[in-house]
C-alpha positions as CSV (number, residue, x, y, z in Angstrom):
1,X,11.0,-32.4,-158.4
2,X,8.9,-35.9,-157.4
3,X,12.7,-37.1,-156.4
4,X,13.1,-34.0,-154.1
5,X,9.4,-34.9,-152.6
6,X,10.1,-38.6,-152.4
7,X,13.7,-38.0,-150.3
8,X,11.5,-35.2,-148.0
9,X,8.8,-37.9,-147.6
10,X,10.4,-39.7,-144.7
11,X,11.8,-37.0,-142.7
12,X,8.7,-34.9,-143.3
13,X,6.6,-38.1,-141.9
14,X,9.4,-38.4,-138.9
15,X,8.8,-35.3,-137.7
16,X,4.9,-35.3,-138.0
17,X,5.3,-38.4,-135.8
18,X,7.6,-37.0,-133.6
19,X,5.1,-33.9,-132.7
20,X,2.5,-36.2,-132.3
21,X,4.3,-38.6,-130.3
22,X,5.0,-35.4,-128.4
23,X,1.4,-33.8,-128.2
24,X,-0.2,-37.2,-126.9
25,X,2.4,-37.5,-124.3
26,X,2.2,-34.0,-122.7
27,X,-2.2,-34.3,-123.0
28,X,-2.1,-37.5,-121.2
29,X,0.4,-36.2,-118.7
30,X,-1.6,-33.2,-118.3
31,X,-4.9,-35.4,-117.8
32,X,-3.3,-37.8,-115.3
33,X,-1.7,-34.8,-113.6
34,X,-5.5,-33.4,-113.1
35,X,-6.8,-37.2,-112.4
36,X,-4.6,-37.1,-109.5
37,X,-5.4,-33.6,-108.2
38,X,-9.2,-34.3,-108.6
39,X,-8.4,-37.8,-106.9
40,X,-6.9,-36.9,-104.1
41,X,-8.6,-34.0,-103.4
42,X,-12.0,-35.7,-103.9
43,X,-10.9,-38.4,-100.8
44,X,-10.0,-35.3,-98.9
45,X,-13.1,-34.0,-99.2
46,X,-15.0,-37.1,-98.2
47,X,-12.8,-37.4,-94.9
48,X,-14.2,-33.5,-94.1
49,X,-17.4,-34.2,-94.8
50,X,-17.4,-37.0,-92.7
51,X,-16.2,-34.9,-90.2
52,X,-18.0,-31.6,-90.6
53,X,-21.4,-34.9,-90.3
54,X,-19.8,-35.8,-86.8
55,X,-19.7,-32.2,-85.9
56,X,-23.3,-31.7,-86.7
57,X,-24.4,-34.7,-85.0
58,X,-22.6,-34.1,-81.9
59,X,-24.1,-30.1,-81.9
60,X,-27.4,-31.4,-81.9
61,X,-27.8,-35.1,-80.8
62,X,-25.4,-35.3,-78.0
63,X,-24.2,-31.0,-77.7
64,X,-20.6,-31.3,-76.5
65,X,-18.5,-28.6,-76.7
66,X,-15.8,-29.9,-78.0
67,X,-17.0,-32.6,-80.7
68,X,-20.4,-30.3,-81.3
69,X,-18.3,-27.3,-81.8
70,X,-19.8,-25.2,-84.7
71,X,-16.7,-23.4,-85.1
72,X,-14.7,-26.4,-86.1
73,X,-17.6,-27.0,-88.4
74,X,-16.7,-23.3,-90.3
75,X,-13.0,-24.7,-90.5
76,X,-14.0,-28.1,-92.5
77,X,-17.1,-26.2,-94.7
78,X,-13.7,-23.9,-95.7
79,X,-11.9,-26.6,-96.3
80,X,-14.1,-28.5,-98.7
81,X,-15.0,-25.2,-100.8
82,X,-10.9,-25.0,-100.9
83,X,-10.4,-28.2,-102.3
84,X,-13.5,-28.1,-104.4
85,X,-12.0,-25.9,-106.7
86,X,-9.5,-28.4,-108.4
87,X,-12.7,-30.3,-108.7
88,X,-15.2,-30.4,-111.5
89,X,-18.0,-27.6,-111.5
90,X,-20.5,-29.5,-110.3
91,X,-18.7,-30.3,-107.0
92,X,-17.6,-26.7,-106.8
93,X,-21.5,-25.6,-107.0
94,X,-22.3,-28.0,-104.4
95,X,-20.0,-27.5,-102.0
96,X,-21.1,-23.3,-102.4
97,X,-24.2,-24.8,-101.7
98,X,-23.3,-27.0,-98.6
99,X,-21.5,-23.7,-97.1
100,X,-25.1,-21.7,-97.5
101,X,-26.6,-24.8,-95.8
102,X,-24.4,-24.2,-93.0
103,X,-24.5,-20.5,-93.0
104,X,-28.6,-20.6,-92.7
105,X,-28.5,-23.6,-89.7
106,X,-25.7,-23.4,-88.1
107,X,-27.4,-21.4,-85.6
108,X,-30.2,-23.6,-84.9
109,X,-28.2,-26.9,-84.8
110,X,-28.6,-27.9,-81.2
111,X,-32.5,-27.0,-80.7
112,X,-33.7,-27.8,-84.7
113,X,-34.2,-31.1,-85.8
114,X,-35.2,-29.7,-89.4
115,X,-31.5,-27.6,-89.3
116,X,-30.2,-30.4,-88.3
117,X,-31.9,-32.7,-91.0
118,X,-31.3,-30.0,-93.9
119,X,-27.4,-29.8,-93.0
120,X,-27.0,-33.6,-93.1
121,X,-29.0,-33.2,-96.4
122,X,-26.7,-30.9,-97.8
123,X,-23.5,-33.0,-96.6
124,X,-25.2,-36.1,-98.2
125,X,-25.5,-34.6,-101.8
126,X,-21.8,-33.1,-101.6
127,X,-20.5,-36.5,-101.1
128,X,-22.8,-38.2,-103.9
129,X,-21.3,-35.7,-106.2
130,X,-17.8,-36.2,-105.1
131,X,-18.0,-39.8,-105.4
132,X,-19.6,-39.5,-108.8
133,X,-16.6,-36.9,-109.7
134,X,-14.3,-40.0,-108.6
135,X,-16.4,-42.8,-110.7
136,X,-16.0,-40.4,-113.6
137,X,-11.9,-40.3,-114.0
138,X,-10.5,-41.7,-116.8
């Protein structure tokens, strides 16, 4: 019987390495995989925020229609929840939060300096939070 054991020893140990060979590889793909998504999307989000700022600026520094168009400003808040959700939580709760923002002022953009000033806030603290989501990957 210890004979038997000591021949199944090796192959037993193969194979243990093997699926753990295997396990390690398919986690770290997984986590690179979800890097990536989180990366790219977080640089995506940072472009539409800067974008959705310009919007805001030009609706109540400088109202043009075109650049200060609120409307445009819906399409990028919609955008950044989108991609917020292959992000971590906190992003996601932000970006919920930055699309309230907007909901409230949006209205008031051109005449309010406090909309304005709360918006710009808002779009501040989502991009702090997506650049610490970025400085956190591994």
């Amino acid at each position: 019987m210890a004979a038997k054991i000591r021949e199944l020893i090796l192959p037993l140990t193969s194979l243990f390495v093997a699926f753990s060979a295997l396990w390690y590889n398919t986690w770290r793909n997984e986590m690179s995989e979800r890097n990536r998504n989180v990366r790219a999307a977080g640089f995506e989000i940072i472009k539409d925020l800067a974008a959705l700022q310009l919007v805001a600026n030009y609706a109540h520094y400088a109202p043009d229609g075109n650049r200060g168009n609120t409307i445009a400003g819906w399409s990028e808040i919609l955008l950044i929840e989108d991609l917020a959700m292959v992000m971590p939580d906190g992003v996601q709760r932000q970006a919920h939060k930055l699309h309230d923002q907007w909901e409230v002022h949006v209205g008031q953009l051109q005449e309010s300096e406090a909309d304005n000033d709360a918006v710009i806030a808002e779009i501040s603290n989502t991009r702090e939070i997506v650049l610490s989501s970025l400085k956190d990957l591994r």
